[in-house]
C-alpha positions as CSV (number, residue, x, y, z in Angstrom):
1,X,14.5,15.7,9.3
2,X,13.8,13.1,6.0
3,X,13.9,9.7,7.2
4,X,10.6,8.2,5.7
5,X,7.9,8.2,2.9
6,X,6.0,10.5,4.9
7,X,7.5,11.0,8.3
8,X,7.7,9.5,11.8
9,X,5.8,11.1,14.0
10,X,8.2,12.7,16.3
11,X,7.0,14.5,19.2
12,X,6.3,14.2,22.0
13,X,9.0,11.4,22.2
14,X,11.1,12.0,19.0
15,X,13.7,9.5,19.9
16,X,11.4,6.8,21.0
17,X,9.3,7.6,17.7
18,X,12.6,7.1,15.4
19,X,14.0,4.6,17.1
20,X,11.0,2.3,16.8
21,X,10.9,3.8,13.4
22,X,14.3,2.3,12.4
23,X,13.1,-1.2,14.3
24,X,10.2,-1.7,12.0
25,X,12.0,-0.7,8.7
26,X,14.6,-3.2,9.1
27,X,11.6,-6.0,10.8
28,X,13.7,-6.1,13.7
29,X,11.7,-6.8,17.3
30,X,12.8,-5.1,20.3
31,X,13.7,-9.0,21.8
32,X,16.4,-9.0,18.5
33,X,17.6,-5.6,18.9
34,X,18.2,-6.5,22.5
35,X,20.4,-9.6,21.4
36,X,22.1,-7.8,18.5
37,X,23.1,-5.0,20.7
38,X,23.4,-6.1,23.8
39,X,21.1,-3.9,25.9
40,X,18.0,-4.9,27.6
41,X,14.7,-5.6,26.1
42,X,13.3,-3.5,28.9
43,X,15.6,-0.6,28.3
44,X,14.5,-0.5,24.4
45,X,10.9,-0.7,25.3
46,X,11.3,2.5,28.1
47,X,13.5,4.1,25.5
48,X,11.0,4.0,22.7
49,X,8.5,4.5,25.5
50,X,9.8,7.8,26.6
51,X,10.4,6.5,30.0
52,X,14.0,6.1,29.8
53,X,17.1,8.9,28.8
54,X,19.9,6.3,26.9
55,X,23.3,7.2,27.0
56,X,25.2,8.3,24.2
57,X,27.1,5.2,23.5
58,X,23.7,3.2,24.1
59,X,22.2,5.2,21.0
60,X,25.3,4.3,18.8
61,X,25.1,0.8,19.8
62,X,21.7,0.6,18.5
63,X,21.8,2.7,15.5
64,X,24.8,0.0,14.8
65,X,22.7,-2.9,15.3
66,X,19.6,-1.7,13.3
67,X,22.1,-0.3,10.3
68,X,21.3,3.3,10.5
69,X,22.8,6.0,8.4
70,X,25.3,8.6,9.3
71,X,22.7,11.1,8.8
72,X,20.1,9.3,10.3
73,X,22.2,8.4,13.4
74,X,22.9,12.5,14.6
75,X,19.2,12.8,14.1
76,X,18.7,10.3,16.8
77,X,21.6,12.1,18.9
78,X,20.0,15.5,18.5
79,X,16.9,13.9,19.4
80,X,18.0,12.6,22.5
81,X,19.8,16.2,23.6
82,X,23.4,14.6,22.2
83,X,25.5,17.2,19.3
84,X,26.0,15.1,16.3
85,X,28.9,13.0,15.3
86,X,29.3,12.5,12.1
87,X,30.1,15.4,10.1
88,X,27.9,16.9,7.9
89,X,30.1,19.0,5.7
90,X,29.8,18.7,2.0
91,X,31.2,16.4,-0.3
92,X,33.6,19.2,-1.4
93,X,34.5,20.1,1.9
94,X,38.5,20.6,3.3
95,X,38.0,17.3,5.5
96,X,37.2,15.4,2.4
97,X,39.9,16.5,0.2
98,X,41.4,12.8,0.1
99,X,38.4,11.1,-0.7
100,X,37.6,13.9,-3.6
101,X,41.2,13.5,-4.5
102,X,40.9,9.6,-5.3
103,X,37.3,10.2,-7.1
104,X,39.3,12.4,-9.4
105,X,41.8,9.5,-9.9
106,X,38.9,7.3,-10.6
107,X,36.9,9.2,-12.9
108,X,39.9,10.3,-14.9
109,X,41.6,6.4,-15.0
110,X,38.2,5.6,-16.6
111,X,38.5,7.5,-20.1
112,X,37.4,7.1,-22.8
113,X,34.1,5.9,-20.9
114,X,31.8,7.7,-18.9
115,X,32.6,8.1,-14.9
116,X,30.5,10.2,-12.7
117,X,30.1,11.0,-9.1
118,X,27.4,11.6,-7.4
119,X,24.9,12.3,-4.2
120,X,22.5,10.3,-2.9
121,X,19.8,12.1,-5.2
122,X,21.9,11.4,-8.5
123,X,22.8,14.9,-9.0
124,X,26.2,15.1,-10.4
125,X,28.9,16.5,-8.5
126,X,31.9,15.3,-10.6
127,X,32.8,13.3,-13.9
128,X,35.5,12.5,-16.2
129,X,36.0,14.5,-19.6
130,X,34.5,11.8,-21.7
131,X,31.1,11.8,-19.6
132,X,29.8,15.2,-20.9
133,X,31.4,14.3,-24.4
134,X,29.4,11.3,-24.7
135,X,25.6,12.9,-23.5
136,X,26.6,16.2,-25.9
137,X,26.9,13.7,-28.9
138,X,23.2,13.6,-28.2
139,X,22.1,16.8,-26.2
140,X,23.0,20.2,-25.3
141,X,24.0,19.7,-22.0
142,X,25.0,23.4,-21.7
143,X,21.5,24.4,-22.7
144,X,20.0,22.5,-19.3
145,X,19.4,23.7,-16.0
146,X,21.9,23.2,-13.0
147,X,22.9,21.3,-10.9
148,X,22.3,18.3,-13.3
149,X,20.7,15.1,-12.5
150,X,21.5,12.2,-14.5
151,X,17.9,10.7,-13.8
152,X,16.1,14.0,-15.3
153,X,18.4,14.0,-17.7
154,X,17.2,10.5,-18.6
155,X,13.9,10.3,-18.1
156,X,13.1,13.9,-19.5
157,X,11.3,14.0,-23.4
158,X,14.0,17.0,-23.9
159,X,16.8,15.0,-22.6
160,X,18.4,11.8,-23.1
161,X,14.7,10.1,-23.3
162,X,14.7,10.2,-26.8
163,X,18.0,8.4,-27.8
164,X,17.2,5.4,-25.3
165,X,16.9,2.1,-26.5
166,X,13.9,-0.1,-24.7
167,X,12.4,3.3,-22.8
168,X,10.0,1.1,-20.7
169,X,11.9,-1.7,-19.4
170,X,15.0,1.1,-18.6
171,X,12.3,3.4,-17.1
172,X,11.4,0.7,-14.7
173,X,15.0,-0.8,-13.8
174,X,16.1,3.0,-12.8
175,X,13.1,3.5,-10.6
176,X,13.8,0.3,-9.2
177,X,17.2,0.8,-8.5
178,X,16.2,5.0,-7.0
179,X,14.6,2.3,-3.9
180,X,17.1,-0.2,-3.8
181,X,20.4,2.0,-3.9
182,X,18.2,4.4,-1.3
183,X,20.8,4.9,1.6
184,X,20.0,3.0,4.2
185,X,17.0,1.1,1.5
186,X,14.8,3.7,3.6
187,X,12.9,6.1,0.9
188,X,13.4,9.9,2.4
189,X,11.4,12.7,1.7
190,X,13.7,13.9,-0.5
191,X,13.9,10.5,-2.2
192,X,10.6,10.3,-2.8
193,X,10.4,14.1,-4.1
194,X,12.6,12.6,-7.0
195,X,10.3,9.8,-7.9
196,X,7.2,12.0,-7.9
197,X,9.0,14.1,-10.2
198,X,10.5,11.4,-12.7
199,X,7.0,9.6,-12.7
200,X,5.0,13.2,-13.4
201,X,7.0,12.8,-17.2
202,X,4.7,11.6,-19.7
203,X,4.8,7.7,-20.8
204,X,6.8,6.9,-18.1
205,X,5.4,3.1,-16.6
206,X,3.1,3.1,-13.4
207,X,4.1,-0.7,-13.3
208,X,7.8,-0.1,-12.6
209,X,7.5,-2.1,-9.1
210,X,6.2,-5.4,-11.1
211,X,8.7,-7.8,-12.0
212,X,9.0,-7.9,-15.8
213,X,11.0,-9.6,-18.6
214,X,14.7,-7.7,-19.2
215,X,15.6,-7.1,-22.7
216,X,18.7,-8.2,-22.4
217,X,19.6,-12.2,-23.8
218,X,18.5,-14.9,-20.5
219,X,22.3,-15.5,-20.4
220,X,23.6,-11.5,-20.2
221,X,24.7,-10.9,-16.5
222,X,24.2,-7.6,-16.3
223,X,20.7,-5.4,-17.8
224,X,22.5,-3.2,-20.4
225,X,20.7,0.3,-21.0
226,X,21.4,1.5,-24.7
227,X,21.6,4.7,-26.8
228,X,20.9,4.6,-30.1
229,X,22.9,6.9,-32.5
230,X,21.7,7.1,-36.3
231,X,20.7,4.2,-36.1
232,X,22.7,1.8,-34.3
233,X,22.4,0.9,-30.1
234,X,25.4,1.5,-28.1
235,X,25.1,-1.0,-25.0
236,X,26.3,-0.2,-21.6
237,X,26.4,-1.2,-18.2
238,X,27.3,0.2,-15.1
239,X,29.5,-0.5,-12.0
240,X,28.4,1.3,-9.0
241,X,31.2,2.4,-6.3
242,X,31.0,3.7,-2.7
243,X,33.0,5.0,0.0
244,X,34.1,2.5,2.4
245,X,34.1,2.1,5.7
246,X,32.7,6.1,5.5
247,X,33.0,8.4,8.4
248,X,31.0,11.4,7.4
249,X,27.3,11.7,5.6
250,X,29.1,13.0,2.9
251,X,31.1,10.3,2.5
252,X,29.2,7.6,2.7
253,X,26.0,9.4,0.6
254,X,28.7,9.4,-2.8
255,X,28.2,7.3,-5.3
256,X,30.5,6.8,-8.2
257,X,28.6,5.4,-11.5
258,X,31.3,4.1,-14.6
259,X,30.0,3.1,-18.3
260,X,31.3,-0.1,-19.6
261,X,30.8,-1.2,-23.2
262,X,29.0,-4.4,-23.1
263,X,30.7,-5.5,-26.1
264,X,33.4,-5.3,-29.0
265,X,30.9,-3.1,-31.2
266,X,29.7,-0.8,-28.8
267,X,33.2,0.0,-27.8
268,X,34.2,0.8,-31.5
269,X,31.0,2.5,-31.8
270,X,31.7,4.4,-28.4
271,X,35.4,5.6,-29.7
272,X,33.8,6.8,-33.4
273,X,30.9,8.7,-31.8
274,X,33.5,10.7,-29.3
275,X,36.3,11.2,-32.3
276,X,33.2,12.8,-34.5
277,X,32.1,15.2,-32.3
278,X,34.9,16.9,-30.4
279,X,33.9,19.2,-27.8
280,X,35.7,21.8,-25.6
281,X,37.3,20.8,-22.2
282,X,34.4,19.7,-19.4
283,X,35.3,18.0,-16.2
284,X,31.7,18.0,-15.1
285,X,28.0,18.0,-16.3
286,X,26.6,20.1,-13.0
């Protein structure tokens, strides 16, 4: 089970344990829980007590009130002697052959600009053909290690690193966002792994959770992150897309990333850089 930094402590009353886990990361007191989901104060307290076995429907209601995760959510079941309910087949799964049907509509209505899919821990799981044409006009992503994740791929000296314009100020905006964009905002186990392994690359800034100054103009609505190719910065931005109203962890742990040009140049820029360095076929960089 990965539901914090380092772990509530779960027996001898795991669902008590979680539950008041899930209270204090969302600053929620057991008098507001009891209001949000209608249920007692007194029943919360014996729950998270241990002196009290809730019903099934009683857990659901509060992992709805206090915002839970899917995955999160059948942990508390489990710990409380329930099966699971949400389904926790992968993204690729027969179930979620409609959803992976419409990402491939998405990714592919996106070209000539990057589109990408992926899990909760940024590692690719799908893209459109211009994705892995753009990041081999700069590396060779055949020659790195799968499956691919776009944050190694950024923040490694061997990778993208190089070819990024503003290192620092992007180094800290895509740590920032790992936290923010964290499902749930709750930093797992295996969300913290990532950032222990992204900050153990050299140069990389131990300020990243100060606020700091963006490089982009005080009147740009969006922090651009840009590439620079001999000699000129292509700016981007990206849109971030998720699964609504999701009723499996797979689903709602997708994400689905698409490059925009921030500007005339860059998207003339964008279009030369692809037409002089054709590449073979790829639907994915995993």
């Amino acid at each position: 089970m990965s539901v914090t930094h380092s772990g509530p402590n779960v027996p001898p009353n795991e669902l008590g344990e979680l539950l008041r886990y899930w209270r204090d990361a969302r600053g929620v007191s057991q008098l507001d829980l009891s209001l949000e989901a209608g249920i007692s104060q007194r029943q919360i307290s014996f729950i998270e007590s241990g002196r009290s076995a809730p019903g099934r429907q009683t857990i659901l209601n509060l992992a709805q009130s206090l915002d839970v995760p899917l995955r999160e959510r059948n942990a508390l079941l489990l710990a409380a002697g329930y099966a699971p309910l949400y389904s926790g087949a992968p993204w690729n799964a027969q179930e979620m052959q409609t959803v992976v049907r419409a990402l491939e509509r998405v990714v592919r209505q996106h070209e000539p600009f990057p589109a990408i899919v992926m899990d909760r821990y940024w590692n690719v799981l799908m893209t459109n053909d211009a994705a892995p044409r753009f990041f081999n006009c700069f590396v060779d992503m055949a020659a790195r290690r799968t499956p691919r994740n776009m944050l190694h791929l950024i923040f490694d000296p061997q990778g993208m690193r190089p070819f990024i314009d503003d290192w620092d100020n992007v180094a800290r905006s895509l740590l920032q966002r790992v936290c923010r964009e964290s499902i749930g905002q709750v930093i797992d186990r295996d969300t913290r792994s990532l950032l222990d392994e992204l900050l153990a690359y050299p140069g990389v800034p131990r300020d990243w959770k100060s606020l700091h100054v963006p490089s982009a103009t005080p009147t740009m609505p969006v922090i651009p992150i840009g590439f620079v190719s001999e000699g000129k910065v292509l700016r981007y931005f990206s849109m971030v897309s998720n699964v609504g109203t999701p009723q499996t962890v797979a689903a709602q742990e997708l994400r689905v990333e698409c490059m925009f040009p921030v500007d005339e140049d860059t998207e003339a820029l964008h279009l030369q850089l692809l037409a002089a360095n054709p590449q073979e076929r790829r639907n994915t960089l995993r």
